[in-house]
N, C-alpha and C positions, 0 to 999 in steps of 0.2 A: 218664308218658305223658299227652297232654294229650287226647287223643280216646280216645275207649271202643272197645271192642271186644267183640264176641261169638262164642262158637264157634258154627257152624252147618253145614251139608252139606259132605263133600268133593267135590262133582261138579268143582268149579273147577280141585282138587288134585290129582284124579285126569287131567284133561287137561295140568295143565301138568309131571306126574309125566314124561312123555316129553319134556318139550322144558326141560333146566332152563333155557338160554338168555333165557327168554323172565322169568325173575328175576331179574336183577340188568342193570343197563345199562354199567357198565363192571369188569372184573375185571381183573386182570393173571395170565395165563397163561403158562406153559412146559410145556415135555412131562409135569413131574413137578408143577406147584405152583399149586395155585388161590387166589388170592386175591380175595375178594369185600371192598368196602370198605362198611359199613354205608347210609352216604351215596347210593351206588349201587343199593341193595336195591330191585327194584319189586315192592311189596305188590299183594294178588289177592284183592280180598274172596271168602269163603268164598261166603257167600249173599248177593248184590249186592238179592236183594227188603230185607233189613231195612236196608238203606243206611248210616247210620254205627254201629248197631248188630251190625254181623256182624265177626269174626272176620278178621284178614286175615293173609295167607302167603304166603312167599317162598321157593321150592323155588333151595336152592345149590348143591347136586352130586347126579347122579343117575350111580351105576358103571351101562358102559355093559352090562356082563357079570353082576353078580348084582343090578343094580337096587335095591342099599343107598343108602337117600336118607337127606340130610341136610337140612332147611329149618327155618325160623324163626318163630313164630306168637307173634302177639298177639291178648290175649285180653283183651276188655275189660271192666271193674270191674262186679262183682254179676251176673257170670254163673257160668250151670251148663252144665260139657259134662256132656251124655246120657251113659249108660252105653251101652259099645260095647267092643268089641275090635278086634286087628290078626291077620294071619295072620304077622307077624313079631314079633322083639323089639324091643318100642322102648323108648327113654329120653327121658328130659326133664331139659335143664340149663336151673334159671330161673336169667336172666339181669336181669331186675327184677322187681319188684315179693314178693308171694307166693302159690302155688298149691296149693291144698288137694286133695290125690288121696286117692281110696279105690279103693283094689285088695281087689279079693275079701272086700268090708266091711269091710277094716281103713284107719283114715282117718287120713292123715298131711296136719300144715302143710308145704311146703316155702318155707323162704325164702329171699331172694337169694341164688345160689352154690350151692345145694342142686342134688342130682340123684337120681334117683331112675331103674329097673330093671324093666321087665315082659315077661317069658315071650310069647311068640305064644302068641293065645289070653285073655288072661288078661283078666275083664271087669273095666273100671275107669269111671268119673268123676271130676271134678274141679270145681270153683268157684274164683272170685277175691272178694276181699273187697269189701265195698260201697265202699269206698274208693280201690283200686287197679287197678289193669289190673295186667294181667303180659306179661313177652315172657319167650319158651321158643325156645330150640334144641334140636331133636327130632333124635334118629338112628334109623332103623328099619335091619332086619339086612337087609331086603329092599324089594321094590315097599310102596310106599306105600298102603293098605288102610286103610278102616273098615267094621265092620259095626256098625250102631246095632242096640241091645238094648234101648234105650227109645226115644223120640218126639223125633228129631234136631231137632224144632223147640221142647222145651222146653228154653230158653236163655235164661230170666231168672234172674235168682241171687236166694239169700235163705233158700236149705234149707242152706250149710257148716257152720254151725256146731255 
């Protein structure tokens, strides 16, 4: 990734949670089959106050009946997401870079291809190396949720390791 990124507020995520339309500019549709092409993806900064520091996302499918989302976030290099939880299960497939998660104090590296499991509920954080960004593809089992358990606006990296 050549721009940074940082996690920051979901207010952004939580509005475009209802309209995924408004992520991506072309897909190719049928009754059964979504195809979003990367190229296509429009990014949504998380917190648009820290400008090319914030976190940006791209909400790809939202069922219109149990509200299971699937979207895309980059996070940018030498950042720390706050500790928080979901009221569903999510996961995280990193797709570059690598992302250091700690679920219920226990702290795992994830590297490219890695994916990683959390219970609704379960407080966790996460960091990117001073070096890297990461993008993740995230599946939640329901509506898209965060409740910050620390200070949503501490988002500098520099405590992972």
């Amino acid at each position: 990734m050549t721009r940074t990124w940082i996690a920051g507020t979901l207010v952004v995520l939580a509005c475009l949670a209802g309209s995924p339309a408004l992520a991506v500019d072309a897909v190719e549709r049928d009754a059964n089959v979504l195809n979003v092409h990367y190229g296509a993806i429009k990014w949504q900064k998380l917190t648009p106050e820290l400008g090319d520091r914030s976190s940006e996302i791209a909400i790809l499918h939202v069922d219109p009946v149990t509200r299971a989302t699937q979207l895309m976030m980059r996070v940018p290099k030498d950042s720390h997401v706050p500790m928080h939880w979901h009221t569903a299960n999510e996961t995280h497939t990193v797709v570059q870079g690598t992302f250091i998660v700690d679920c219920d104090g226990k702290r795992e590296s994830l590297e490219q291809g890695s994916f990683n499991y959390m219970p609704a509920q379960m407080h966790h954080q996460a960091w990117t190396r001073p070096d890297e960004g990461t993008l993740l593809f995230i599946t939640v089992d329901g509506a898209w949720d965060i409740h910050w358990v620390g200070d949503p606006k501490d988002v500098l990296g520099g405590r992972w390791r």
